[in-house]
C-alpha positions as CSV (number, residue, x, y, z in Angstrom):
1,X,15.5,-24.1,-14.7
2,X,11.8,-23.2,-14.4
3,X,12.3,-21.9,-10.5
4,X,15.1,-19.7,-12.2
5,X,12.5,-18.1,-15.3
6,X,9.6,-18.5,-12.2
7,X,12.2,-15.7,-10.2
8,X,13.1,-13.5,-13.1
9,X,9.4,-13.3,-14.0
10,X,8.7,-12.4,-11.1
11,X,11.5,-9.8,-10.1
12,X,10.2,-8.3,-13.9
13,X,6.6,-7.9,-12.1
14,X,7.8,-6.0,-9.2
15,X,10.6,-3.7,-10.7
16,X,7.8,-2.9,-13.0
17,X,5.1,-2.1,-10.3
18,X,7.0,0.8,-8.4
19,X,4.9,3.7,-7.6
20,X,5.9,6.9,-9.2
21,X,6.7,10.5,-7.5
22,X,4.1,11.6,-9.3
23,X,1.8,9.2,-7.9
24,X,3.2,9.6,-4.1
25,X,3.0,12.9,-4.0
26,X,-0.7,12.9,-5.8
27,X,-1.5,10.0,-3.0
28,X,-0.3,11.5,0.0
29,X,-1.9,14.7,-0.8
30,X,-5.6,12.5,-0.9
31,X,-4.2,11.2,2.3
32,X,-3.2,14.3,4.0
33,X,-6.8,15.9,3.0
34,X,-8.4,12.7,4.8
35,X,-6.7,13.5,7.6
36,X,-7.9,17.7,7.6
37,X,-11.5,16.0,6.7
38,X,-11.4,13.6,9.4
39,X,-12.1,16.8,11.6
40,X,-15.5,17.0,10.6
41,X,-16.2,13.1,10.0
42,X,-15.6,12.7,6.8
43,X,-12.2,11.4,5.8
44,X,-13.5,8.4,5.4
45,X,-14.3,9.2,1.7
46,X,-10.7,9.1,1.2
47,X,-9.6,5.6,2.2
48,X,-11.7,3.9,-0.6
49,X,-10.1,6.1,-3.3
50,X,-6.8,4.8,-1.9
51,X,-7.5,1.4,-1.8
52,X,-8.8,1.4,-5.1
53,X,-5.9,2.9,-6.5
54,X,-3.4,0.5,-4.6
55,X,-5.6,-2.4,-6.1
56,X,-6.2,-0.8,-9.8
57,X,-1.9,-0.2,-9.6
58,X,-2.0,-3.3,-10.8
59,X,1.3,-6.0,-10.5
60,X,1.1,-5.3,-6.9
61,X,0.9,-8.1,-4.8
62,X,-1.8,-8.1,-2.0
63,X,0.5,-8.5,0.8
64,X,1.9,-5.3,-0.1
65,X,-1.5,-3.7,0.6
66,X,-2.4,-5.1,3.6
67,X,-0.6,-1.7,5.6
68,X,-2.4,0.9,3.9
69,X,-5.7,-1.6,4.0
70,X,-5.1,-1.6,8.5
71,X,-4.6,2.1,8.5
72,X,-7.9,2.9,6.4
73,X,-9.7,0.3,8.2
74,X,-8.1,1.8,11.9
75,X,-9.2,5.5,10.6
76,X,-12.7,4.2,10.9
77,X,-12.4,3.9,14.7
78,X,-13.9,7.1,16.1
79,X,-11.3,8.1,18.5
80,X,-8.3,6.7,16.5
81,X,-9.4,9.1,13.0
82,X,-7.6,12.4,14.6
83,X,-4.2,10.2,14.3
84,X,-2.4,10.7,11.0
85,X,-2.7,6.7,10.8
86,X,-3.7,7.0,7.1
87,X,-1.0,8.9,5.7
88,X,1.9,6.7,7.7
89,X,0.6,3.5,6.4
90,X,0.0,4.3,3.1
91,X,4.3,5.7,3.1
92,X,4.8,2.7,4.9
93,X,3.3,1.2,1.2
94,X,4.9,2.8,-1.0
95,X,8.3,2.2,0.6
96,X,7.2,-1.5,0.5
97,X,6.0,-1.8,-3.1
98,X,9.2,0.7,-3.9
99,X,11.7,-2.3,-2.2
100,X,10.6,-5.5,-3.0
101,X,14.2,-6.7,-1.0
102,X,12.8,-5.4,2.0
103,X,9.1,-6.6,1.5
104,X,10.1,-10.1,1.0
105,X,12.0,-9.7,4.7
106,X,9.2,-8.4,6.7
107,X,6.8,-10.5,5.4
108,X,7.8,-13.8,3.3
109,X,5.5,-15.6,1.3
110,X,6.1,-19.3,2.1
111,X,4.7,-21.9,-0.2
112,X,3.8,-25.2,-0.5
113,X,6.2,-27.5,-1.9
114,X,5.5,-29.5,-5.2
């Protein structure tokens, strides 16, 4: 009976954590303007505001993150910046945090038994 309330609760949390058009759009916007200002060495700025956001979302399990998290940390590789790495894995997020289903495919969560 608990494992059953343990599941609902947490199928509540994650129906409840979607990201928003609103927010995608706003989000890939910040992303796509890393990308223009990674041109002049800059774009960096624009990964922590991302992060930040996909941490403050709140209800948003860290394994969820850890895309976006790879593609700012690769956009800070010199040669690897002019690639558009930033933008794919932060959609790659949001699709992620949008399907829980799918999440819970590509990367289970296994946990020790009681």
């Amino acid at each position: 009976m608990a494992d059953e309330e343990q599941k609902t609760i947490e199928d509540d949390e994650e129906e409840g954590s979607k990201i928003s058009l609103p927010e995608i759009i706003i989000m890939v916007s910040l992303s796509l303007i890393g990308e223009l200002l990674d041109a002049i060495d800059l774009g960096w700025l624009v990964g922590f505001p991302i992060q930040l956001w996909l941490i403050m979302k709140g209800g948003i399990a860290f394994r969820k993150q850890v895309p976006a998290l790879a593609g700012n940390l690769i956009e800070l590789i010199p040669i690897l910046d002019w690639l558009p790495i930033r933008t794919a894995t932060l959609l790659i997020t949001i699709y992620l945090i949008n399907h829980p289903k799918i999440a819970k495919k590509v990367a289970p969560i296994k946990t020790a038994a009681k």
